[in-house]
N, C-alpha and C positions, 0 to 999 in steps of 0.2 A: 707374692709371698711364696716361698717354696715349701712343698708337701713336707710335710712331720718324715723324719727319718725315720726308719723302721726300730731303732734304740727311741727316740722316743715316743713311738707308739708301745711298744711293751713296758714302757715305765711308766707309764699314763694308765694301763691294763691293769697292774698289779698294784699302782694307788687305788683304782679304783673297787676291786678286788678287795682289797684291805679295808677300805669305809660300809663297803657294802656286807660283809661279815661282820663289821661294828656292830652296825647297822641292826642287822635280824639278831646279835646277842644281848641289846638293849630293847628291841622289840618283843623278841622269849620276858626278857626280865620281867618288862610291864603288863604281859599275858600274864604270866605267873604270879605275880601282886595282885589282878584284879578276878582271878580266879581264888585265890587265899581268901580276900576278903570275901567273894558271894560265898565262899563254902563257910565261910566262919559267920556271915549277915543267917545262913540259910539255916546251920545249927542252932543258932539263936533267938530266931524265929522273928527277927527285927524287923518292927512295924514299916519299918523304911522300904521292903521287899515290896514286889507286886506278884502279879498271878503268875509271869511267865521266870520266874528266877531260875527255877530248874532249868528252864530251856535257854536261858541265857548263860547258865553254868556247860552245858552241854557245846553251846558255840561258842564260847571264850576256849573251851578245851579242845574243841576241833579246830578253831583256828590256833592254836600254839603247837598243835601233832604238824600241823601245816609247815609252819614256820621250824620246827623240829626238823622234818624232813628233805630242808632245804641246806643243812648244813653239809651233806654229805657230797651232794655235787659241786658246791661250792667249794670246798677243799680241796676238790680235787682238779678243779678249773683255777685255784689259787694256786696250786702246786705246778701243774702246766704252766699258766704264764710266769710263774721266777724262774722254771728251768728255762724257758725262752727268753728271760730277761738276762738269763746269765747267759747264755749265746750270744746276746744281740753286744753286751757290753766286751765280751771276749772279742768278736770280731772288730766288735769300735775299737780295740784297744790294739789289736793285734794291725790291722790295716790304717790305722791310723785317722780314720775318718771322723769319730765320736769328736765333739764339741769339748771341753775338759766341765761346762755346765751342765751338757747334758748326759755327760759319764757321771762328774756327784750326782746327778738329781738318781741316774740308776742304778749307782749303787744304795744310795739312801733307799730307796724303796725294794730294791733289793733285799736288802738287810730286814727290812719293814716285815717283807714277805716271807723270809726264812725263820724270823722269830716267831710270827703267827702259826704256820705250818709248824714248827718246831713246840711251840704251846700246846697247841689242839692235839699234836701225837702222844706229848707228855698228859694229857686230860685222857685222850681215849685209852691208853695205859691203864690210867690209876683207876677208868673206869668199868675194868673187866675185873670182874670175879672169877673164883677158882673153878668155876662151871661153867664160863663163857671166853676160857679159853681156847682157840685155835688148835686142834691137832693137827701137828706137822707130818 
């Protein structure tokens, strides 16, 4: 069997790039639900609690800073491989080499990767206030 082309090693990168940012946004989600509920079990004073609930409030919330802290690199290793993904298809395209399956398969992930990076800058936008913006 011949080695993976270097086209479809970058479109193999940036699927997986794209499931793995899924991924830790549905994992934040389910921190963030079972952190709601201890704080709202802990107001409550629900018999349901044991001794250590503060302290399992305190690690539900450290591990979601965790997972928070992970998005940042990740963007920007999702953003390097689509620029590399668009290299590798330019050149398949330009030398004539790319398979015409494995040019759809990179541009569909292509696309994948450009939408994602293009959301996440629309999010980090809307999520600056009038005091944390950037002086130029």
């Amino acid at each position: 069997m011949a080695p993976p082309t270097p086209l479809a090693i970058a479109t193999s990168a940036v699927n997986r790039l794209v499931k793995e940012e899924a991924y830790y946004h549905k994992d934040q989600a389910a921190q963030e639900k079972r952190i709601k509920k201890l704080e709202d079990d802990i107001a409550a004073g629900s018999a349901d609690l044991d001794s250590n609930a503060e302290y399992m409030l305190k690690q539900e919330k450290a591990a979601l800073d965790e997972t928070k802290a992970v998005f940042e690199p990740l963007r920007r290793r999702i953003t390097e491989a689509v620029d590399k993904l668009e290299e590798q298809i330019a050149i398949a395209e330009s030398d004539g080499t790319g398979a015409a399956e494995e040019l759809t398969k990179g541009r569909e992930a292509l696309k994948a990767g450009q939408n994602l990076v293009e959301e996440r800058e629309k999010e980090g936008e809307e999520g600056k206030g009038e005091g944390d913006k950037e002086e130029l």
